[in-house]
C-alpha positions as CSV (number, residue, x, y, z in Angstrom):
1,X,48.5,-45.5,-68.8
2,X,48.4,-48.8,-70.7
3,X,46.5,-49.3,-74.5
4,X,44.3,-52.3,-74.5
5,X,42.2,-53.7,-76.7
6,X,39.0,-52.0,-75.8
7,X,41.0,-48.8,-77.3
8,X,41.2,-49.8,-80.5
9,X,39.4,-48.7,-83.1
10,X,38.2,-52.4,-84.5
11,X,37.3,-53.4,-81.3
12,X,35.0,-50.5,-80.9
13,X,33.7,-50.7,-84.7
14,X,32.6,-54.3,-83.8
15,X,31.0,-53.5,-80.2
16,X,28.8,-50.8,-81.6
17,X,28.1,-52.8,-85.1
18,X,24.1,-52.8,-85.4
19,X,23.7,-49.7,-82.7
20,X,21.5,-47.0,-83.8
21,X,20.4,-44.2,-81.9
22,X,16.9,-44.3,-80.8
23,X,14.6,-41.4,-80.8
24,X,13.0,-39.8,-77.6
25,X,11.4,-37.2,-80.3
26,X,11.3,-37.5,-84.2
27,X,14.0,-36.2,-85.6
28,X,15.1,-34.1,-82.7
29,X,16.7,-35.9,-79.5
30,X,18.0,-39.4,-79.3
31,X,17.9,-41.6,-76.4
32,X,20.4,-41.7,-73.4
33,X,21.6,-37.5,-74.7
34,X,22.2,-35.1,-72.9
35,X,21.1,-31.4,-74.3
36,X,19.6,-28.5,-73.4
37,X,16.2,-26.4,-73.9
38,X,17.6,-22.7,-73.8
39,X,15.8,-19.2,-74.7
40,X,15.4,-15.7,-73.4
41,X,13.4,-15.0,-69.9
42,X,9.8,-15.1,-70.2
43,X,9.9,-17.2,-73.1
44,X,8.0,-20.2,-71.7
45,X,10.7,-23.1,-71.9
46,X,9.8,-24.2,-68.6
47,X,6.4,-24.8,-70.6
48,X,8.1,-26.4,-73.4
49,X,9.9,-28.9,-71.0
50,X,6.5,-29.2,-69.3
51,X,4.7,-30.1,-73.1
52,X,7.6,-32.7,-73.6
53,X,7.0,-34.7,-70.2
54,X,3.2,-35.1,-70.9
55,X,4.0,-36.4,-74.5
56,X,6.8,-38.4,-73.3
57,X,3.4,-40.0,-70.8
58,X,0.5,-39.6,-73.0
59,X,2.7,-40.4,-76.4
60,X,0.6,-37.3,-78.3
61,X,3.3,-35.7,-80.9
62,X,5.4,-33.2,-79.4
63,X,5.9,-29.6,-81.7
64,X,4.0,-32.1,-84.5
65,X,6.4,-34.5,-84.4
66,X,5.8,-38.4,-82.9
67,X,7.9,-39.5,-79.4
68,X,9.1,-42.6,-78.8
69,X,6.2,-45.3,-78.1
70,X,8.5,-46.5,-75.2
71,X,7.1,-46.3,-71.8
72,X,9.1,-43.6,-70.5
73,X,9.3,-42.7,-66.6
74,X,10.5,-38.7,-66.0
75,X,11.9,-37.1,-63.0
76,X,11.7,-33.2,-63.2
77,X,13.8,-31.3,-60.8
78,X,12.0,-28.2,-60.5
79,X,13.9,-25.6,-59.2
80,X,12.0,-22.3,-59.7
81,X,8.5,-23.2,-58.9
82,X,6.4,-24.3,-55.8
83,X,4.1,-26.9,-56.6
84,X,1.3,-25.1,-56.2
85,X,1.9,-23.0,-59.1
86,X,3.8,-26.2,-60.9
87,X,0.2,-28.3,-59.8
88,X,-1.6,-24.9,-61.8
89,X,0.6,-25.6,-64.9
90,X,-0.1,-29.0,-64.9
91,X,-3.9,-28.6,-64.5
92,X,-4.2,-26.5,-67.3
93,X,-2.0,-28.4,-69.6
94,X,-3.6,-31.2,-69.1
95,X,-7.2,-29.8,-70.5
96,X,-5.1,-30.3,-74.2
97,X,-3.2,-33.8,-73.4
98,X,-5.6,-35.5,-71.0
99,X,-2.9,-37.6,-69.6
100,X,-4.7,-40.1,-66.9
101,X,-4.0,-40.4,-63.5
102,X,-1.7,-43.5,-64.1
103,X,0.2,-41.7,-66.7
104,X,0.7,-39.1,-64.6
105,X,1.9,-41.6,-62.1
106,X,5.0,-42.1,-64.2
107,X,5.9,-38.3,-63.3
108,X,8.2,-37.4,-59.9
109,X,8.6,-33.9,-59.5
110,X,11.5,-33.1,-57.3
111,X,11.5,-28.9,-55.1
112,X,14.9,-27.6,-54.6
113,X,14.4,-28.4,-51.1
114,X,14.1,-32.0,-52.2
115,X,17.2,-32.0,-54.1
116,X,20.0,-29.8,-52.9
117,X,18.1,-28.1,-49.8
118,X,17.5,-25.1,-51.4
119,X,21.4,-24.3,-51.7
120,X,23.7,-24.1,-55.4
121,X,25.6,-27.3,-55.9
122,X,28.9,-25.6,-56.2
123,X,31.2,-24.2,-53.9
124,X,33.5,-20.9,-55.4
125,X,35.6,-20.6,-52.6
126,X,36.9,-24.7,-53.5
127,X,36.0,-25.0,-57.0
128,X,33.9,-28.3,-55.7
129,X,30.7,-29.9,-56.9
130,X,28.4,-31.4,-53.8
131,X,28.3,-35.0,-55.2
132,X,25.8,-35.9,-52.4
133,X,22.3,-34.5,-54.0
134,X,23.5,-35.8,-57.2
135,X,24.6,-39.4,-55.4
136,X,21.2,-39.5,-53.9
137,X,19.1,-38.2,-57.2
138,X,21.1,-41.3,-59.3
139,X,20.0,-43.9,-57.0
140,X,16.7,-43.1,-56.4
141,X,16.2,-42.6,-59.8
142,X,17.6,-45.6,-61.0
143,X,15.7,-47.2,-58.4
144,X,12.3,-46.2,-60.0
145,X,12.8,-46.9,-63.5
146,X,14.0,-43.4,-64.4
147,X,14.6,-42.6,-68.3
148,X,14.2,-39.0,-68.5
149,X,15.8,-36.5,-66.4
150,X,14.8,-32.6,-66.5
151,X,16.8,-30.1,-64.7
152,X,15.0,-26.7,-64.7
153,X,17.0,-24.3,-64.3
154,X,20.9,-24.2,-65.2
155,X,21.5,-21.7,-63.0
156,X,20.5,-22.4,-59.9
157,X,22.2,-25.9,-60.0
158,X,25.7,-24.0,-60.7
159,X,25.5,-20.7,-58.6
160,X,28.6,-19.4,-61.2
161,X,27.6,-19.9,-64.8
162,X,30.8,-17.5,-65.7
163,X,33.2,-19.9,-64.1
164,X,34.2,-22.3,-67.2
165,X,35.7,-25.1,-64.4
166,X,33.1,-24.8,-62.4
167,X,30.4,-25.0,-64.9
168,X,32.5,-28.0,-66.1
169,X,32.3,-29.9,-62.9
170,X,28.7,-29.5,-62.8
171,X,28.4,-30.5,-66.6
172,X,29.9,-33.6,-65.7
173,X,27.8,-34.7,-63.5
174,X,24.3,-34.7,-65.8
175,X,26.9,-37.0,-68.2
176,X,27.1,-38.9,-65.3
177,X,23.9,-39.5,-64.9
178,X,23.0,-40.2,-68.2
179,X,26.1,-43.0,-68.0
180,X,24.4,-44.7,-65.0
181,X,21.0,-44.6,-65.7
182,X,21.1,-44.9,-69.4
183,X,18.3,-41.8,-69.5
184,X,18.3,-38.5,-71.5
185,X,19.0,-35.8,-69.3
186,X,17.1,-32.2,-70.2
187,X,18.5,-29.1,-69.1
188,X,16.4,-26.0,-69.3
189,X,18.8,-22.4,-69.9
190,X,18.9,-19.0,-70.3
191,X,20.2,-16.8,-73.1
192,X,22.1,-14.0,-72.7
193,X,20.3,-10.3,-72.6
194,X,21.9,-9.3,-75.6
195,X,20.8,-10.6,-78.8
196,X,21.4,-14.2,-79.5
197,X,23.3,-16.1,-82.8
198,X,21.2,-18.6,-83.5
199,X,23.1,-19.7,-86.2
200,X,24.7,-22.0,-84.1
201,X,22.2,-22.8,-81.2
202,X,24.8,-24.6,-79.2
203,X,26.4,-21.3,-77.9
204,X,23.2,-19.6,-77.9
205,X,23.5,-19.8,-73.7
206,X,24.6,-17.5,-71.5
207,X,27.5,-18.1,-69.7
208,X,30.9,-20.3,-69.7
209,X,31.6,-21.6,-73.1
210,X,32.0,-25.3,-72.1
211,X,27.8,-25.2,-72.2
212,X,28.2,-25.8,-75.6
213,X,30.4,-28.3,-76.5
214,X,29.0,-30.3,-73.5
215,X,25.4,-31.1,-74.9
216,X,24.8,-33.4,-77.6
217,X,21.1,-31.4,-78.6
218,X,19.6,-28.0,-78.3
219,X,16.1,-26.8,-78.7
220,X,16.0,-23.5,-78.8
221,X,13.4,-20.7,-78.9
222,X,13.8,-17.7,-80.5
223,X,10.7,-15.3,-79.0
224,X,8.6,-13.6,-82.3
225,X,5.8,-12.1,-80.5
226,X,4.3,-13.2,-76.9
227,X,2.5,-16.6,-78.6
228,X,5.3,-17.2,-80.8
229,X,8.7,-18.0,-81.7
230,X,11.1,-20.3,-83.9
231,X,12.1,-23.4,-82.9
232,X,16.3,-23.9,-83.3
233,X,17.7,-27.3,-83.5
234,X,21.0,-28.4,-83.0
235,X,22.4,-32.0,-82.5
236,X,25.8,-33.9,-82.3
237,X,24.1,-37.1,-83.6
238,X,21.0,-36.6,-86.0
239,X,21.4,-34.1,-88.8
240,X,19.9,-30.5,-87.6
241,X,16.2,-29.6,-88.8
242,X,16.1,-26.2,-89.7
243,X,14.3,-23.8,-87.4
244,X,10.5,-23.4,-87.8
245,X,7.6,-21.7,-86.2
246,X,5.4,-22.4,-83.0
247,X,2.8,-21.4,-81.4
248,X,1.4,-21.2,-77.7
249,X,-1.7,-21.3,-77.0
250,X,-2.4,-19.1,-73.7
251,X,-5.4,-21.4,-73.0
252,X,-3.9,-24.9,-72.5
253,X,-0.4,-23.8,-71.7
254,X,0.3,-26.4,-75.0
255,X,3.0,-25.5,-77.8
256,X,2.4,-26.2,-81.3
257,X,4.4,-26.1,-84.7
258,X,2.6,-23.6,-86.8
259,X,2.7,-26.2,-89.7
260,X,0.7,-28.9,-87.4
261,X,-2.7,-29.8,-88.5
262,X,-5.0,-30.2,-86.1
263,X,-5.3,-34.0,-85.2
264,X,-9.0,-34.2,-86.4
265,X,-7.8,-33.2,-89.3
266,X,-5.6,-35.7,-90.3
267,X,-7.5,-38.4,-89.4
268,X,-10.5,-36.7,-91.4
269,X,-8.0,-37.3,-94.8
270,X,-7.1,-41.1,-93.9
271,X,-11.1,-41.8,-92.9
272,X,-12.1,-39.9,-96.0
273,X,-15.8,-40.0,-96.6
274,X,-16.3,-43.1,-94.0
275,X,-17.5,-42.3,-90.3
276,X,-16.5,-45.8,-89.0
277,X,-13.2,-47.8,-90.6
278,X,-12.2,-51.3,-89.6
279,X,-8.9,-50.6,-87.5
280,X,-6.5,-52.4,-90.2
281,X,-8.1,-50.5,-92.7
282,X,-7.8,-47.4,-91.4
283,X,-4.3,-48.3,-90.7
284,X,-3.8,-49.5,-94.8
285,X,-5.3,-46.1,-95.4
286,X,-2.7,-44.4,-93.3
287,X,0.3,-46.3,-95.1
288,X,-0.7,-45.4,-98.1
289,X,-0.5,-42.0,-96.9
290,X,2.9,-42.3,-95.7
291,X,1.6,-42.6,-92.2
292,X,3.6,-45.3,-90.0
293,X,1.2,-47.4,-88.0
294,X,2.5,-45.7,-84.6
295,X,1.3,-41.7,-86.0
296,X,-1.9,-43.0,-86.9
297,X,-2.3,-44.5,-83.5
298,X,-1.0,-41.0,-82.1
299,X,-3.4,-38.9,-83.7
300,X,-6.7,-41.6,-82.3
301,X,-5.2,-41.0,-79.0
302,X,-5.7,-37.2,-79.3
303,X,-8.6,-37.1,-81.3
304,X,-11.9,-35.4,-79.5
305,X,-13.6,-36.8,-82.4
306,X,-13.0,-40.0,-83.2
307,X,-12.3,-43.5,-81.2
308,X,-11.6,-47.0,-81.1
309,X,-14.6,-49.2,-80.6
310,X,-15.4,-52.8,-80.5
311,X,-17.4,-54.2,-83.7
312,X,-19.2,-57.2,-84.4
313,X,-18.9,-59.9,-80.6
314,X,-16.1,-57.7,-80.0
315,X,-13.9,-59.3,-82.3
316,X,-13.3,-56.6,-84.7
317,X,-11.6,-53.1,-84.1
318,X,-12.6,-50.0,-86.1
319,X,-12.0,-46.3,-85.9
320,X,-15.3,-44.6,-85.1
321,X,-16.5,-40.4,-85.3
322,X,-17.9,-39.9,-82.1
323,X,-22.1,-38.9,-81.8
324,X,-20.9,-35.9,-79.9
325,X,-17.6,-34.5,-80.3
């Protein structure tokens, strides 16, 4: 072992001066993390993950809150579902965010087939992680552009959640990921049967205790009924939001923070008494408001009734309610 500059703690001050951590989701999860989504069975975080990929695509707010206006590019390993039933999910979520074919383009879903063959990554016997589904996922991924990484579930990547050196091994390979791909890595968990702390959400998953201090986020949900829950947030790098309600709605497979207007809504108090709004206008109106120009454009994008239109030779922009909402 030999101490060179690169350890020292000026030389690291000055390489990171001007760095900020960039939000994937308001608030919530930075850029280039790695963190979980985690909650009881049955409590629809493989929905949750599902609502994040098509605001990550569509750039509609996510639990209420804006995503990063970045083009982001997703690869879901989907472990648990055939794509029949995944293609059913998507269907019907898709009624609420209306993501276009090319948006949906920017979407790979991988089978466990595709990834590991349908086999756990780890071996008990040797205490050894199969780098070669992993090897293969990181260059095919970086290959395409990848940003985003969801692995859904934990459990059937490691085989032996108990094991704290296996789980360990597998841990670091979704760090390595994020290291060579420079992508936020999602993965989805399950809580314990008994009942969960959620004072700290971090060790709110079942298993080996290095699943907590390995992530750098949490989302978690803590079931209230079978269309509700609170949403727990925990993070290494942003300061935690304290938990609040959501909603699902059965219909559209689509989660919602309790506290969310509806997106009509909004824009109904920035247009005020005006049906059509010259786009900078509307824009001044939404400042003034406390709106940033980037959550005014989210709400037109998932309005059903109002749009963008061309004014005057189609040099002039303005917001518009639509004859038939």
């Amino acid at each position: 072992m030999q101490f060179t500059e690169s350890n020292k703690g000026s030389t690291i001050m000055r390489a990171t001066q001007g760095i900020e951590f960039k939000p994937l989701i308001k608030t919530l999860v930075e850029r280039n993390a790695v963190g979980m989504i985690v909650a009881p069975a049955k409590a629809k975080k493989s929905m949750l993950a599902l609502n994040l990929v098509f605001s990550l695509l569509t750039k509609k707010p996510f639990l209420g809150l804006p995503v990063s206006e970045e083009q982001d590019k997703i690869v879901y390993v989907n472990l648990e579902l055939t794509k029949t039933a995944l293609g059913v999910r998507l269907r019907t979520m898709n009624t609420f965010y209306n993501a276009t074919p090319k948006q949906l383009d920017n979407v790979m879903f991988l089978s466990s087939d595709e990834f590991c063959k349908g086999e756990a990554l780890v071996d008990t016997k040797t205490q050894k992680v199969n780098q070669e589904p992993f090897n293969a996922l990181a260059e095919a991924a970086k290959n395409w552009g990848a940003t985003v990484i969801i692995f859904d579930p934990l459990y059937y990547v490691v085989g032996e959640e108990n094991d704290n050196v296996l789980m360990t091994a597998v841990l670091r390979e979704f760090g390595k990921l994020r290291t060579e791909l420079n992508a936020a890595i999602f993965v989805v968990h399950h809580t314990g049967k008994s009942a969960v702390d959620w004072s700290d959400p971090f060790l709110a998953g079942r298993g080996a205790s290095a699943i907590g201090g390995a992530f750098e986020f949490v989302l978690g949900i803590e079931p209230k009924g079978d269309n509700e829950g609170r949403l727990h947030h925990g993070s290494r790098n942003y300061a935690t939001v304290k938990p609040f309600t959501i909603r699902f709605n059965p219909a559209s497979f689509s989660w919602h923070s309790a506290h969310e207007e509806s997106t009509d809504v909004q824009i109904d108090k920035i247009m005020g008494k005006d049906d059509a709004l010259l786009l900078d206008d509307f824009h001044s109106r939404a400042k003034e408001m406390g709106l940033p120009k980037s959550r005014a454009e989210s709400f037109l994008r998932c309005s059903k009734n109002y749009e963008k239109t061309k004014g005057y030779r189609g040099n002039k922009v303005k917001v518009q309610r639509k004859m038939n909402p």
